[in-house]
C-alpha positions in Angstrom: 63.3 183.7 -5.8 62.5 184.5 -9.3 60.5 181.7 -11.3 62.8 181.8 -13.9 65.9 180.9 -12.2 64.5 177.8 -10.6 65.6 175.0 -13.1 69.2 176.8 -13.0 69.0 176.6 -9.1 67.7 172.7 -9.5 71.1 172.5 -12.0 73.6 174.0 -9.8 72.7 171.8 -7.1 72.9 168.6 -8.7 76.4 170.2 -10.4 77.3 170.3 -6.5 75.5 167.1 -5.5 78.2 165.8 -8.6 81.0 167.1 -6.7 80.3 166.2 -3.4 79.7 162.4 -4.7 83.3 162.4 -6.9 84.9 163.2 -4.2 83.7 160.7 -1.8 84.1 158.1 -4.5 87.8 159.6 -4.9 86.6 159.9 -8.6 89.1 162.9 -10.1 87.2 162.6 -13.0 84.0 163.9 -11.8 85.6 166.2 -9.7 87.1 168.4 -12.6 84.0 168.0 -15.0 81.6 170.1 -12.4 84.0 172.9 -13.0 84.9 175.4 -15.9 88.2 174.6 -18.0 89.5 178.0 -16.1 88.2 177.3 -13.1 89.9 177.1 -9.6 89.5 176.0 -6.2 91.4 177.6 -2.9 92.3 176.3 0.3 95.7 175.9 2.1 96.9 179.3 1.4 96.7 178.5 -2.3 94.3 179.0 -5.0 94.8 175.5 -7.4 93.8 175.2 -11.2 91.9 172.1 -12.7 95.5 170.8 -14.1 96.1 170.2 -10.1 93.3 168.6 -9.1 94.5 165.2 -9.9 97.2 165.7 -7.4 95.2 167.4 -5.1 92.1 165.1 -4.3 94.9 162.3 -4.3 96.2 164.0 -1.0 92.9 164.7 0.4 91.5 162.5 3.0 88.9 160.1 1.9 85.9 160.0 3.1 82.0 160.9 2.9 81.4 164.7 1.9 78.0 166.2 3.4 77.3 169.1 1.9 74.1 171.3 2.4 71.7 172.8 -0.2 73.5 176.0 -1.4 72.3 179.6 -1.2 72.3 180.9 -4.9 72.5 184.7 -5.7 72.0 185.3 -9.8 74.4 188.1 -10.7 72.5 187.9 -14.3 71.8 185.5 -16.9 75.1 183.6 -16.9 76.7 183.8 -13.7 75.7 183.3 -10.2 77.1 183.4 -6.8 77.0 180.4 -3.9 77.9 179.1 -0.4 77.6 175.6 0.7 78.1 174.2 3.9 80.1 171.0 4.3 80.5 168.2 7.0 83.5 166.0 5.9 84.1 162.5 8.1 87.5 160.5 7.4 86.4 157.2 6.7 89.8 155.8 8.3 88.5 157.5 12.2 85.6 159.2 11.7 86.9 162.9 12.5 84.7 165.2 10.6 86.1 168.8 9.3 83.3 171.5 9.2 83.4 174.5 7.3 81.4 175.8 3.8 82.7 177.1 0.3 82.3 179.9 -1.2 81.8 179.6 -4.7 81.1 181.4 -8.2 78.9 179.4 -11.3 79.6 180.2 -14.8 76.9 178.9 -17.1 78.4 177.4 -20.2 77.6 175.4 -23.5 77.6 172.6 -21.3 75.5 173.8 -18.5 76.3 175.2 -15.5 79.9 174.7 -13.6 81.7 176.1 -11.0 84.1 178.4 -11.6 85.8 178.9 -8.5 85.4 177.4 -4.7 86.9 178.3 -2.1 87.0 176.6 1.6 86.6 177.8 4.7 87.2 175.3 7.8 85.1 176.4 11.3 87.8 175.2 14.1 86.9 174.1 17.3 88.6 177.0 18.8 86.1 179.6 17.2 88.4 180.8 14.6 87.8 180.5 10.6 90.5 179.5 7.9 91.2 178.6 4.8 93.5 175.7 6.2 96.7 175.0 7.2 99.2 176.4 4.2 102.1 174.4 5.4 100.6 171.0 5.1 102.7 168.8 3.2 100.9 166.3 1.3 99.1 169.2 -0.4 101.0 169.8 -3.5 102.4 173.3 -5.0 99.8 174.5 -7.4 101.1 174.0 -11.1 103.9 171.5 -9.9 103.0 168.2 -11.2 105.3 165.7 -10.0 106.4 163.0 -11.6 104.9 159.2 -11.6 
């Protein structure tokens, strides 16, 4: 590890720390500010845009995100490269969801953010996926629907 990348590594993981807390907390708000105003996350056979994020944590289960310390590749000055494995437990049962993101940082006037994420589940048979594309209280990316 270079020196002079280790307050950008200390950055990135409190940007994911950040994350990980929002979406326990079911805080939308946090959520979106860890990632750039392009930025995108994928899972469920789609790749979602920060306008669909409100939506999209609303129909994700609640409960406590564990996430790991990442590995952090530097692909220069201004961008780097990450994955991040994740224990999720449903606070309703307590079934837990394994898997890790794969993710890409973008640093910006604001610091560092994510600029995409994308999640990969570990199943119990063996198998990796990005999740089940036909579940339906995941909305359509870009399809707000109406309050």
């Amino acid at each position: 590890m270079e020196s002079s990348h280790i307050a950008d590594i200390i950055e990135i993981e409190q940007l994911l720390a950040r994350y990980a807390v929002g979406m326990t907390k079911d805080d939308v708000d946090a959520v979106v500010a860890v990632f750039t105003p392009d930025g995108t996350y994928s899972a469920f056979g789609e790749k979602y845009g920060v306008d669909d994020f409100p939506e999209l944590v609303a129909a994700a289960p609640k409960g406590v995100f564990s996430v790991s310390t990442p590995a952090i590749g530097f692909d220069g000055e201004d961008s780097a490269t990450g994955e991040q494995t994740l224990c999720f437990v449903a606070q309703t049962d307590h079934s837990m969801r394994i898997g890790y993101y794969t993710d890409t940082y973008r640093r910006t006037p604001d610091g560092w953010r994510l600029r995409t994420r994308a999640m990969t589940f570990l199943r119990k048979s063996g198998s990796r996926d990005s999740g089940r594309s036909h579940d339906p209280r995941r909305p359509v990316p870009g399809q707000k629907t109406a309050n």
